[in-house]
ZADREN-162280 format. One record per residue (C-alpha): x negated, y negated, z negated. Coordinates in steps of 0.02 Angstrom, whole numbers, padded with zeros to 5 digits, always signed. Example, Ala and Ser with C-alpha at 12.3 -4.5 7.8 and 13.67 -1.06 7.14 Angstrom:
-00615+00225-00390;-00684+00053-00357;
This chain:
+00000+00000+00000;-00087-00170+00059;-00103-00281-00094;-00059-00466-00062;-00132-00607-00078;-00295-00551+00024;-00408-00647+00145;-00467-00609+00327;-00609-00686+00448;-00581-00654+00633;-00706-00675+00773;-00592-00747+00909;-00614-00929+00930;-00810-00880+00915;-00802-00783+01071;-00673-00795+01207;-00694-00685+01352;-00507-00731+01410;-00550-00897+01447;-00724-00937+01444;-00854-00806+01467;-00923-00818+01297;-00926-00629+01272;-00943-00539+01090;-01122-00428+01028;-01210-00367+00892;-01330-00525+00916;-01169-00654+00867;-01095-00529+00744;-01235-00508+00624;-01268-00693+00665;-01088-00725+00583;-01127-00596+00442;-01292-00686+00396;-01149-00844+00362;-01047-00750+00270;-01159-00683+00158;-01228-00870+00122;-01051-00913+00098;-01036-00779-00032;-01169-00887-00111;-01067-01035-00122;-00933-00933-00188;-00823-00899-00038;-00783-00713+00008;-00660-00596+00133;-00576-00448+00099;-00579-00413+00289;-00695-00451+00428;-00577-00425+00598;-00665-00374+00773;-00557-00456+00902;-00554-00426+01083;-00659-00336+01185;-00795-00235+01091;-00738-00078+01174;-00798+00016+01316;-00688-00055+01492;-00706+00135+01552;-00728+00229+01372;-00556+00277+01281;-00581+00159+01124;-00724+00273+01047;-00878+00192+01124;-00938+00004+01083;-01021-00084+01252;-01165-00014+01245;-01234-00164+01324;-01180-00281+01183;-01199-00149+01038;-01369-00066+01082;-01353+00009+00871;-01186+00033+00915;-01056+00005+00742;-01167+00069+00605;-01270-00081+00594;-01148-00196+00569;-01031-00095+00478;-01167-00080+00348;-01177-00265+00328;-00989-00288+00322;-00975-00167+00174;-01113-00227+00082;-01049-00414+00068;-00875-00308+00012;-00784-00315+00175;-00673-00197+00267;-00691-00185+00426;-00551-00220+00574;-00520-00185+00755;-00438-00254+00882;-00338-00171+01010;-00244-00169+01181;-00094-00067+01147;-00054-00020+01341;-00080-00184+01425;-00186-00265+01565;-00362-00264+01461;-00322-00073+01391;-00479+00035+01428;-00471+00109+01621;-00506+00283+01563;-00508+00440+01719;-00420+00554+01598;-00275+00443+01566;-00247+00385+01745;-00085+00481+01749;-00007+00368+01622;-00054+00202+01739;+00087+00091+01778;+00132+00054+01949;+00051-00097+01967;-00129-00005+01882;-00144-00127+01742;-00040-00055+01596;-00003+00107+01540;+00161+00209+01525;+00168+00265+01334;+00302+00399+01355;+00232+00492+01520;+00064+00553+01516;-00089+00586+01404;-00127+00383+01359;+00004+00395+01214;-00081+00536+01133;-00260+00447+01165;-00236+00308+01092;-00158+00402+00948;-00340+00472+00937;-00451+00307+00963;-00341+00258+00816;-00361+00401+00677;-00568+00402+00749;-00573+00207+00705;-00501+00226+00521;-00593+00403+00487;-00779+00393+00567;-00794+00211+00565;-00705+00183+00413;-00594+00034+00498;-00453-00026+00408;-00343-00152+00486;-00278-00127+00660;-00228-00296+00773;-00116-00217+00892;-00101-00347+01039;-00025-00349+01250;+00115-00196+01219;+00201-00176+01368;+00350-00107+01342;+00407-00109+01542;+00295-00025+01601;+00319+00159+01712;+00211+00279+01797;+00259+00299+01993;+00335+00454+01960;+00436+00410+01860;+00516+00242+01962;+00701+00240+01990;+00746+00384+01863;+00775+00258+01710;+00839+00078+01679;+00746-00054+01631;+00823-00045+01458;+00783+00129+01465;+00602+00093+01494;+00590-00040+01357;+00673+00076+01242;+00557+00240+01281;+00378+00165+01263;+00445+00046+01099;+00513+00206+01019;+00346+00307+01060;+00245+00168+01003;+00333+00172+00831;+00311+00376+00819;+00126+00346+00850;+00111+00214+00711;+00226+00281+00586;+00110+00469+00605;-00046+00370+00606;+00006+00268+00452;+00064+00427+00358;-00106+00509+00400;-00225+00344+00370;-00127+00257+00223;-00250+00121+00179;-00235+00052+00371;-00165-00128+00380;-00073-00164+00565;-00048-00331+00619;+00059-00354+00775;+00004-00483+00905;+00073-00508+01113;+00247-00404+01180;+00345-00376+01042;+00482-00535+01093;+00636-00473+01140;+00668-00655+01227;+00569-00715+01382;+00440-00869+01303;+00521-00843+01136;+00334-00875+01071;+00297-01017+01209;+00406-01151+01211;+00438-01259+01060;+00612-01320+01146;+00709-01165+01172;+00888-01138+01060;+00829-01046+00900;+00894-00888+00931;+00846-00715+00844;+00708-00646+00953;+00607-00517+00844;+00669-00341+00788;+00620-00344+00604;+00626-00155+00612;+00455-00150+00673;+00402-00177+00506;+00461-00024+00473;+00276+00011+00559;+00186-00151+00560;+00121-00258+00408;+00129-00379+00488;+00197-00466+00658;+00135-00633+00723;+00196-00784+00769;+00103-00845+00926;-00062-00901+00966;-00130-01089+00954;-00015-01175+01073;+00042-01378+01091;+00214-01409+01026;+00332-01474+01135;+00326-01618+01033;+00221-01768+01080;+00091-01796+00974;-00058-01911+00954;-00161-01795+00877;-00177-01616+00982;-00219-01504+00817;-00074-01590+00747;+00043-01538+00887;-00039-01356+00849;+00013-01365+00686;+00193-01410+00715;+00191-01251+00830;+00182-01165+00696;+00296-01227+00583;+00407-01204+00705;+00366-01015+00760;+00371-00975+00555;+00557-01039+00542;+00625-00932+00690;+00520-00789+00634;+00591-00803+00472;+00774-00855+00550;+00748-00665+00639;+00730-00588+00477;+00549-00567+00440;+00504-00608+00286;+00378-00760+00269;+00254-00634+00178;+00265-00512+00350;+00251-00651+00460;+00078-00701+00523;+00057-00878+00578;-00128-00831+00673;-00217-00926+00530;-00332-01079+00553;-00452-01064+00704;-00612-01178+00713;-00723-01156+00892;-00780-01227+01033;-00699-01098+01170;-00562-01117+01285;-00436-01018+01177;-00441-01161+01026;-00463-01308+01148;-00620-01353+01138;-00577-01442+00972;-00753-01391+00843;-00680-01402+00681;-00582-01567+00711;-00432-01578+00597;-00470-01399+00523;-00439-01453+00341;-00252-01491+00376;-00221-01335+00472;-00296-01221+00321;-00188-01299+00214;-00036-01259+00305;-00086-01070+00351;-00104-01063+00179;+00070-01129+00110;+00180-01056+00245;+00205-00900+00148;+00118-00749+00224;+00005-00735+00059;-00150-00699+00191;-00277-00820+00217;-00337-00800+00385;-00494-00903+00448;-00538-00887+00644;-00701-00928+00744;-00842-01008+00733;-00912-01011+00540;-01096-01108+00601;-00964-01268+00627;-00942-01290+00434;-01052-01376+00311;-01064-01343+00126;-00925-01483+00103;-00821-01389+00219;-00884-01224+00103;-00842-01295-00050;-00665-01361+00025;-00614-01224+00077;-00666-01128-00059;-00553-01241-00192;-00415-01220-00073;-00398-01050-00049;-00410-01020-00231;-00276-01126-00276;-00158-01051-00148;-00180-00880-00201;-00193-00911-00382;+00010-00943-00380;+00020-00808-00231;-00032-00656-00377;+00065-00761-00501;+00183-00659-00395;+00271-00837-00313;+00357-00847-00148;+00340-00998-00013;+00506-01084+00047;+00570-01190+00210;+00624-01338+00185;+00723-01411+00343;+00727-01347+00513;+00526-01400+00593;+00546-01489+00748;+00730-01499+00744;+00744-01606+00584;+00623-01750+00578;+00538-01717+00411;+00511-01538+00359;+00410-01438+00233;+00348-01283+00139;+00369-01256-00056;+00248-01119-00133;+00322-01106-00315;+00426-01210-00387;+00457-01381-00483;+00365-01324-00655;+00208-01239-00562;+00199-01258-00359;+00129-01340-00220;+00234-01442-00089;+00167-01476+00081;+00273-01616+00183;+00268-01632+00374;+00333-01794+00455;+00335-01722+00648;+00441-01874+00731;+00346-02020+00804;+00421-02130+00641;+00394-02159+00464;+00528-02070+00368;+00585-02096+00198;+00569-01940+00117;+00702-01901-00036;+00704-01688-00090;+00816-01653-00236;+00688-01523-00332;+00781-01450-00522;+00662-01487-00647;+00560-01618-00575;+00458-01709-00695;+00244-01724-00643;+00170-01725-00457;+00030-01777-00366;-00044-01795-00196;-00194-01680-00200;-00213-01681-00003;-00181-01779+00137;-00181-01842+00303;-00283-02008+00298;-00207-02176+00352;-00061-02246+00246;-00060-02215+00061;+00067-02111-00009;+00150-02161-00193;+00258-02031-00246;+00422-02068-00349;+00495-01953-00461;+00684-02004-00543;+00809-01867-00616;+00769-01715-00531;+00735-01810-00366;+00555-01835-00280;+00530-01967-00158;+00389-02043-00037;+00365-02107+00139;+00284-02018+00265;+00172-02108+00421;+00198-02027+00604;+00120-01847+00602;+00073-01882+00442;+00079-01715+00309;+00043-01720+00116;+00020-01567-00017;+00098-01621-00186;+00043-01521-00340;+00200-01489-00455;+00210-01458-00639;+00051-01381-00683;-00027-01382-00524;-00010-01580-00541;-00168-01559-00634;-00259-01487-00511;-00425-01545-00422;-00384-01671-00299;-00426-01592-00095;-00458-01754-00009;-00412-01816+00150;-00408-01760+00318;-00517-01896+00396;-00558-01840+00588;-00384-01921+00633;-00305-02043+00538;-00116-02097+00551;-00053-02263+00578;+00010-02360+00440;+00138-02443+00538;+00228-02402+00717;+00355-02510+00805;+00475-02457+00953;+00426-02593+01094;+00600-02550+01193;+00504-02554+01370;+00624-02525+01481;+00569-02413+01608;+00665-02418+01793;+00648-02277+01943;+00562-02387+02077;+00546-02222+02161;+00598-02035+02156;+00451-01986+02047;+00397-02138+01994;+00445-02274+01831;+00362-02446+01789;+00404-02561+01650;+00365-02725+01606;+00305-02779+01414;+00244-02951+01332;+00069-02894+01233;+00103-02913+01038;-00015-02961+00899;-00036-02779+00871;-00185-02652+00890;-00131-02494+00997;-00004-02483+01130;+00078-02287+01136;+00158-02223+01317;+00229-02041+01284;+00291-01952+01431;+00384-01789+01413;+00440-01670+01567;+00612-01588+01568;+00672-01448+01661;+00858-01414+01625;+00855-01490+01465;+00719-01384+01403;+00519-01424+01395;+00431-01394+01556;+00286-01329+01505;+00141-01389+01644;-00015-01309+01694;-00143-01408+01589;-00312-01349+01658;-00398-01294+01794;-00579-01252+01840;-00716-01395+01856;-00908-01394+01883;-00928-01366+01703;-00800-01256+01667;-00615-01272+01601;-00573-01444+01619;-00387-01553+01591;-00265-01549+01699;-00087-01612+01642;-00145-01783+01740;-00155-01704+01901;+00047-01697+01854;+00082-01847+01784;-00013-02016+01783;-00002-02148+01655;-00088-02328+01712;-00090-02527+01642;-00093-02670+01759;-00137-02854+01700;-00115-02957+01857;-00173-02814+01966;-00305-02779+01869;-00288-02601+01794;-00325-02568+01582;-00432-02459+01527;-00363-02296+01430;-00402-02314+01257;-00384-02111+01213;-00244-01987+01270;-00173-01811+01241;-00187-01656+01330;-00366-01745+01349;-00444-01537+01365;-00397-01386+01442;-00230-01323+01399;-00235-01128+01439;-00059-01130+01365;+00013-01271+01446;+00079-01427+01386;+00241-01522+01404;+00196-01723+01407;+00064-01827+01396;+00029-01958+01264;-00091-02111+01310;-00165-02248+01181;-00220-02431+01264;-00318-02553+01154;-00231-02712+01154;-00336-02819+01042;-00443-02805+01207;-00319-02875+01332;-00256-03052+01361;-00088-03084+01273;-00039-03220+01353;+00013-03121+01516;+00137-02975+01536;+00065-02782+01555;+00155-02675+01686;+00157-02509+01660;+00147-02360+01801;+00211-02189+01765;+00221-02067+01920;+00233-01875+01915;+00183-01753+02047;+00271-01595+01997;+00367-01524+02146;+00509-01419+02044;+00646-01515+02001;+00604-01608+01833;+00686-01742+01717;+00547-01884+01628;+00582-01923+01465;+00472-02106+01445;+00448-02196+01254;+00334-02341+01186;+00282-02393+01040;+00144-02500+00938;+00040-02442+00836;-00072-02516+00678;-00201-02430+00602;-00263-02556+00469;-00229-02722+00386;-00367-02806+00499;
């Protein structure tokens, strides 16, 4: 039985072979172990050290490392793992397009070649195997299951089964595998990543009605079952890890509004790197993301990618953070929703309870809001982290807590006892405004893809154009990179342009959002201009033009922002 709270580290964000070709060894695994075992210095330690994708053999059947990137093969580094008290974990391709390309399981192939049919064939039964040989000669103990396919069908068999059929046959033999292997290997821990939504982009689009899209009787087989990968909202943000971060939130309700408990859902942790699959974004705005994988409830604190990016600050952070989380998770408390993320302006997450608990509050609209949660009991809190920009005073009056919250902005309150607790800090990398104003541009169609409006420069210091794409009322989500001379590059601006004319003369961007490669895709586009640098005496016209060829709604705002007194 897999005791909770407990901690993992996972390679992926370190190495992305996906969509960069920054390809996982021996060489960068005992590189991360040497971290980890300086972190254990400092006081910071896992319970599990996760293997993501790719360490296999391409042609082996899960049983042989690369032999080019593991020339000791697993013993080397399992050694090290154990010794700095780790348990090791693997990651697997249940029957999708990366799966292993074994000979003797070429009568299980798909149709198309790239999956595997898990009720016709010997695959089923071999991965079965690869399984039971992880757990019993290499001693692994948690399994990340990822890329089921559950549509796929030998050639034989096409024609003799419906589609429902299909899904219904390799789901069903995937849970017999899992519930034999989990009777034989009790100790394993099975997390549950791509191709278990029963709704098409239930895990991609931010938009979409919330709707019950998971089966919560897989967890009749899986600890765990996640809730997508790092992926923009489709809410505009100014801050791209913040729009990550409302993802989230948002995934974690509907998972939760399926059924799964909070404690069985797995929000994919906080991910630091400098791949393709985290954006390109270091360890920018890490702090805040931490702090809400920790308080959304799954009692697992799950760190991704690339340790060498954090300094002993970051160490020492982190440390105090993850101990204060799962000092209340073995306390035995549970972590709450507050509001509906994304659909409600404000939102939050409540670990505990008025007497002993931690609050964290998410502002996610492009406002300030005026925060008022009635909370039995009420009596001591305190801001022990934030987002930094405005201050945040915090009011407490029979039974009620109240504050204001800046645009983006989130804040973890300590309650009751945890009121005492050691203050956190900011999160500094991107600070919030302290003050936004609608400008109330009006922006008219000079042409069928194209918008301009006309606005009077204010004694203010930032000038915000959001642009959002619609399809049918719901987020079109664009293809926001594309390959450059140096790689993945941006893209979203090849769909939709954003530009500043003063008499003719165009203004210089200031910043803007997608500014990186978006394997994911991204709804809209968020640009800053720097209008203490522009003459306010004469009027700015604004350009907006799209270039998307499917039919397609724009969605246009504007605001001004303030980041200081000065």
């Amino acid at each position: 039985m897999l005791e909770r709270p407990f901690s993992v580290y996972c390679d992926w964000g370190l190495h992305d072979e996906l969509g960069d070709n920054i390809e996982l060894d021996e060489k960068m695994t005992l590189s991360v172990l040497d971290r980890l075992e300086y972190w254990r210095e400092k006081g910071v330690t896992f319970d599990y050290y996760l293997f993501d994708a790719f360490w296999f053999d391409p042609n082996g059947d899960y049983k042989q490392f690369k032999k080019t990137h593991w020339p000791s093969g697993f013993q080397k580094v399992r050694e090290k793992i154990e010794a700095l008290g780790m348990k090791p974990g693997l990651w697997f391709d249940v029957n999708g397009f990366t799966s292993p390309k074994n000979a003797s399981w070429k009568e299980s192939l798909s149709i198309d070649g790239r999956s595997y049919c898990l009720f016709d064939g010997p695959y089923a039964s071999g991965f079965y195997d690869a399984l039971v040989n992880a757990y019993r000669d290499w001693g692994i103990r948690m399994f990340k299951l990822d890329f089921a396919n559950f549509r796929a069908i030998t050639p034989k068999l096409k024609g003799k089964y419906t589609e429902d059929d299909i899904y219904l046959k390799n789901a069903s033999t995937l849970k017999e595998i899992l519930k034999t292997f989990k009777k034989n290997c009790p100790e394993a821990v099975i997390l549950a990543y791509n191709g278990y939504e029963l709704i098409p982009g239930y895990i991609t689009n931010t938009s979409l009605p919330i709707k019950k899209g998971i089966d919560p009787s897989w967890l009749e087989v899986f600890d765990y079952m996640y809730s997508g990968d790092p992926r923009p909202a489709d809410t505009p943000c100014i801050s791209f890890r913040r729009s990550l971060d409302l993802y989230q939130d948002h995934m974690v309700y509907k998972f939760n509004y399926s059924g799964l408990p909070l404690y069985r859902i797995d929000d994919h942790g906080c991910m630091i790197g400098d791949t393709n699959t985290i954006y390109y974004l270091g360890k920018k705005s890490w702090k805040r993301s931490w702090i809400m994988t920790l308080i959304r409830g799954s009692k697992k604190a799950h760190l991704y990618g690339n340790l060498h990016l954090l300094d002993d600050s970051d160490i020492e952070f982190l440390k105090k953070s993850k101990d204060l989380f799962l000092s209340l998770y073995r306390a035995g408390l549970e972590t709450s929703i507050i509001g509906v993320p994304l659909r409600d302006p404000w939102h939050g997450f409540l670990l505990g309870g008025s007497a002993n608990g931690l609050l964290a509050l998410v502002n996610s609209s492009p406002t300030s809001q005026f925060i008022e949660l009635h909370l039995p009991g009420i009596r001591k809190a305190k801001v022990l982290f934030k987002d930094a920009g405005r201050n945040i005073d915090v009011e407490i009056f029979s039974d009620m807590i109240s504050l204001v919250l800046a645009p983006e902005q989130m804040v973890l309150l300590g309650l009751g006892e945890m009121a005492d607790s050691e203050d956190l800090g900011e999160c500094k990398d991107e600070p919030v405004p302290i003050e936004e104003k609608n400008t109330n541009i009006v922006f008219r169609r000079i042409s069928q893809n194209e918008f301009e409006g006309l606005w009077n420069p204010t004694d203010d210091q930032y000038l915000r154009i959001v642009v959002q794409v619609f399809q049918n009322n719901i987020a079109l989500r664009l293809k926001a990179q594309k390959d450059g001379a140096r790689g993945k590059e941006p893209a979203i601006q090849d769909y939709i342009s954003v530009s500043a004319y003063q008499e003719g003369l165009e203004i210089p961007v200031y910043d803007w959002e997608p500014n990186r490669a978006v394997w994911s895709g991204c709804s809209w586009m968020n640009v800053l201009y720097d209008i203490r640098k522009i003459d306010k005496d004469k009027p700015l016209k604004i350009h907006i033009k799209s270039n998307i060829e499917s039919s397609h709604n724009l969605k246009i705002s504007a605001w001004v922002l303030n980041y200081s007194e000065s």
